[in-house]
N, C-alpha and C positions, 0 to 999 in steps of 0.2 A: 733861132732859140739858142740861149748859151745852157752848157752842160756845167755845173758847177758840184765838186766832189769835197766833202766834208772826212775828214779822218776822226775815229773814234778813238776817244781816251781809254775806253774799255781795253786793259789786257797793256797800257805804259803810265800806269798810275804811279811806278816807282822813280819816275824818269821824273826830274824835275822840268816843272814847267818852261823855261825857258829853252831848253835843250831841244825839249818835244817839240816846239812852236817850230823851231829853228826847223828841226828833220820836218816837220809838216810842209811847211814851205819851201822844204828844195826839194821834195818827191813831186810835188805839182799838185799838192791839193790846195784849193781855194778857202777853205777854213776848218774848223773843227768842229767835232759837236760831244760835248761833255756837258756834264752836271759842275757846278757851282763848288770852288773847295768851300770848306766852313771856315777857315783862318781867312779874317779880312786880310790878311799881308800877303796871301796865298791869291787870296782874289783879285786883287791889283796887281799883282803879278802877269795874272793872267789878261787881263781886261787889258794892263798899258800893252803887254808883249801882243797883242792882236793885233791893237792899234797900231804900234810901232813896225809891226809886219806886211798890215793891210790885208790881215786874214778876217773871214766873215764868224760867225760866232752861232751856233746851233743851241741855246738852252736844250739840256737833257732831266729830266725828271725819273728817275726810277726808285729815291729809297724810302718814299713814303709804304711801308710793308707792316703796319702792326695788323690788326685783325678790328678791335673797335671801331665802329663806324665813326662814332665820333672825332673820336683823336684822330682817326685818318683825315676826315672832313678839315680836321686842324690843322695837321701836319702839312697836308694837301694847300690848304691854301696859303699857308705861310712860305712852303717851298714856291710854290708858283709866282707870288710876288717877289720873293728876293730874286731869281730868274729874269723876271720882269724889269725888274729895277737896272739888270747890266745890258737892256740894248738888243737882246738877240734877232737876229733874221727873224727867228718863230721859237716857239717852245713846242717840243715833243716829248709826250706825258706817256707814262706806263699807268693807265687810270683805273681805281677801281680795285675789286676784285669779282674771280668767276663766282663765289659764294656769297655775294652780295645781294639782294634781289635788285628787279629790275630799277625800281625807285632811287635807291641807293646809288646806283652807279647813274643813272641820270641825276640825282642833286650833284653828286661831282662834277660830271659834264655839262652841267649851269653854272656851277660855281666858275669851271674853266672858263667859259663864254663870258660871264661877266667881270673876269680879271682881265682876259682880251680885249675888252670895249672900255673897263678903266684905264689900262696902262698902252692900249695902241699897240700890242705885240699878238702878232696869230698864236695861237694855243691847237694845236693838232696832237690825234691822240695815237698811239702806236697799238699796230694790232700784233697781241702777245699773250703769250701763254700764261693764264694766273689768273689774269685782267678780265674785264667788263667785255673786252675784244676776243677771248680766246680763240675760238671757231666761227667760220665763218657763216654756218646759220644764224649762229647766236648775234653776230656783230650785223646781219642784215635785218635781224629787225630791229637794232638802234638805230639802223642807220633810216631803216622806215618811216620810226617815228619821231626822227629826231634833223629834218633837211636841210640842217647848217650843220652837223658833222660832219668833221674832217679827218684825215686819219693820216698816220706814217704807215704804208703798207709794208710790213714784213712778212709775206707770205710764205716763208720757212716754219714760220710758225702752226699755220693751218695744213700745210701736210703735214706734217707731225701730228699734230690733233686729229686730224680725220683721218688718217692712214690711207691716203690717197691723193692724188694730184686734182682732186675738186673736178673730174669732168663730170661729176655729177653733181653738182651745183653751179651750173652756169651763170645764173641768173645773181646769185650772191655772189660772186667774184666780181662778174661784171657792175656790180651798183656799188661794190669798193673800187672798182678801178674808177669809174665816172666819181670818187670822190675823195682821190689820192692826193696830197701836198707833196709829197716824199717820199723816198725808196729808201730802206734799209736793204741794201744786196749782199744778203749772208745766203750762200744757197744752203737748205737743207732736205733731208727726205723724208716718207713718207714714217719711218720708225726713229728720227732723229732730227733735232735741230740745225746740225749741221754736217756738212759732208767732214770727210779729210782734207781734200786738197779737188778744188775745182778744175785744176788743169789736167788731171787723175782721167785717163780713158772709162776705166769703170762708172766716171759719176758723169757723162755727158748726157744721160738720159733726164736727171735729175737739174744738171744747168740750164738743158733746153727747156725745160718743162719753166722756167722761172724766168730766162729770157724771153718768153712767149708773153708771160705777164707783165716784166718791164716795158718790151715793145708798146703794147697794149695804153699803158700810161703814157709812154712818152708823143705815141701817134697822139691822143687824145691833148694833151697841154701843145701841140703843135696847134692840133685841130682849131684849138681855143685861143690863139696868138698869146700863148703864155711867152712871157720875155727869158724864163730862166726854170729849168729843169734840175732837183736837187736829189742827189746819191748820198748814202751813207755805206761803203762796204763795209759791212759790221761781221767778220768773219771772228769769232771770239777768242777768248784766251780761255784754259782751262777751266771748269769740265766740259767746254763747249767743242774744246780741242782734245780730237783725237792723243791719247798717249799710249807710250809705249808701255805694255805689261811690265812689272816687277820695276823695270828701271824709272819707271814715270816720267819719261822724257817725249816732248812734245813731236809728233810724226812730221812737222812742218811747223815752216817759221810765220809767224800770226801777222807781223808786218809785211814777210815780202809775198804775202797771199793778198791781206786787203791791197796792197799797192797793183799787183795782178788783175785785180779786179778791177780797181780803179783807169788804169793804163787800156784795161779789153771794153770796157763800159765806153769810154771816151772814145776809142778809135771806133765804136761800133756807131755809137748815135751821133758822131759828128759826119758818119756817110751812112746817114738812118734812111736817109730818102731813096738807097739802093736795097734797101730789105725788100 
C-alpha cells in the first residue's frame, strides 16, 4: 500500500500559487488539498502548475457557511460541481450544519452522492466542528442510517467536542474508522482543536491517543488490499495556532510542523507492519 501526503493551502493563501506548488513538491508531498480560487486565471494557475508538477489534487469544500437551508442547498451544490469539474482525486466536504435537523443535513448528503455518480468524483464528508459530523455520537447515527457514507476523519475535532479521548464510545469510533477515506492529522485535545507543537513532551499523551486511531485506519485499508492510503496534516494557521500573548506572534512555524508530521507519518506506516 502507497502512503500518499497532501499539503493544506490552509494558513499559505498569501503565497502565490505557483511558488506554493513549487515548496509542495520539494518537501515530498504527493499533492495538495485546497478549495477552488474564484478568479478563473487563478484557477488555471492552479489546475496547469499540478499538472505541470505531477502533483495529485484534493477538492476542499469549506465556505459554504450562511445559515438558510436553502441557499446553503444552493451554494452547496454549485460549489460541489465547480470542484467536480477540475478532476480531483475526491472532494472533502465540511457538510451541513450542527443546527440543522437531521433531514436537512441528509438532503445535503444526497445532494453529495448524487453530484458523485454524475460527475465520477468521490465526495467524502469531513467530520468537524459546526457540521452535520460534529461529535461522534451524533455522526454514528448518520452513519447508521446512511451505509454509503464516507467521511475525512478528523478526529481532533471529537476530542474537543466530547472533552475526552472517546474510550467511552467505542463502538462509534470504531464504525467511523471501518468508513474512513482520509485522515486529516492535526492532533488536538480534549479542550482544544489543536495542540502547540506535536513534538512538545507535554502533548505526547494526546499524539498517542490519535496515533492509535490512524493506526486503526491504516491496519483496516491494508486489511481491505486498498492500493493507496491518503494524509492531510492539517496543523492550522491562527487561531488554531497557539500565540504568543500581547505580541501575537505564532509559538511555532505552521509549515515546518505539518512537514513534521508529514516526514513521522510516512517513516511510521511505511514500517507499519513492525507496530
Amino acid at each position: 500500500m502507497n502512503f500518499h501526503f497532501f499539503c493544506p493551502r490552509w494558513g499559505q493563501e498569501q503565497m502565490p500559487w505557483k511558488e506554493f506548488l513549487r515548496l509542495v513538491k520539494a518537501a515530498g508531498y504527493q499533492g495538495v488539498e485546497a478549495g477552488l480560487p474564484v478568479e478563473n486565471s487563478e484557477r488555471d494557475i492552479l489546475l496547469n502548475e499540478l499538472a505541470k508538477l505531477g502533483l495529485q489534487f484534493i477538492g476542499q469544500h469549506w465556505e459554504t457557511v450562511c445559515s438558510d437551508f436553502d441557499q446553503y442547498y444552493s451554494e452547496f451544490e454549485k460549489r460541489l460541481l465547480a470542484l467536480a469539474a477540475a478532476r480531483p482525486l475526491f472532494i472533502n466536504t465540511q457538510t451541513g450544519k450542527d443546527y440543522y435537523s437531521v433531514s436537512q443535513n441528509e438532503k445535503l448528503i444526497a445532494l453529495a452522492d448524487s453530484i458523485a455518480a454524475q460527475t465520477n468524483v468521490p465526495i467524502i464528508h469531513e467530520t468537524h466542528r459546526g457540521k452535520f459530523s460534529f461529535a461522534a455520537h451524533i455522526t454514528r447515527m448518520y452513519l447508521d442510517r446512511l451505509p454509503n457514507l464516507r467521511i475525512t476523519l478528523d478526529i481532533s475535532h471529537w476530542f474537543n467536542t466530547a472533552e475526552t479521548f472517546l474510550h467511552d464510545q467505542p463502538e462509534a469510533v470504531a464504525l467511523a474508522i471501518s468508513r474512513t477515506d482520509h485522515i486529516h492529522c492535526r492532533v488536538g485535545h480534549t479542550e482544544g482543536p489543536q495542540i502547540s507543537d506535536p513534538r512538545a513532551p507535554e502533548w505526547q499523551e494526546a499524539v498517542q491517543q490519535h496515533l492509535d486511531i490512524w493506526d486503526r485506519v491504516v491496519a483496516l485499508h491494508r486489511q481491505n488490499d486498498r492500493s493507496i492510503c491518503t494524509f492531510t496534516p492539517e496543523f492550522g494557521a491562527p487561531p488554531y495556532m497557539f500565540l504568543q500573548p500581547y505580541t501575537r506572534q505564532p509559538v511555532v512555524n505552521q509549515w515546518e510542523v505539518n512537514q513534521y508530521m508529514m516526514e513521522f507519518l510516512r517513516k511510521r506506516y511505511e514500517n507499519f507492519t513492525n507496530l
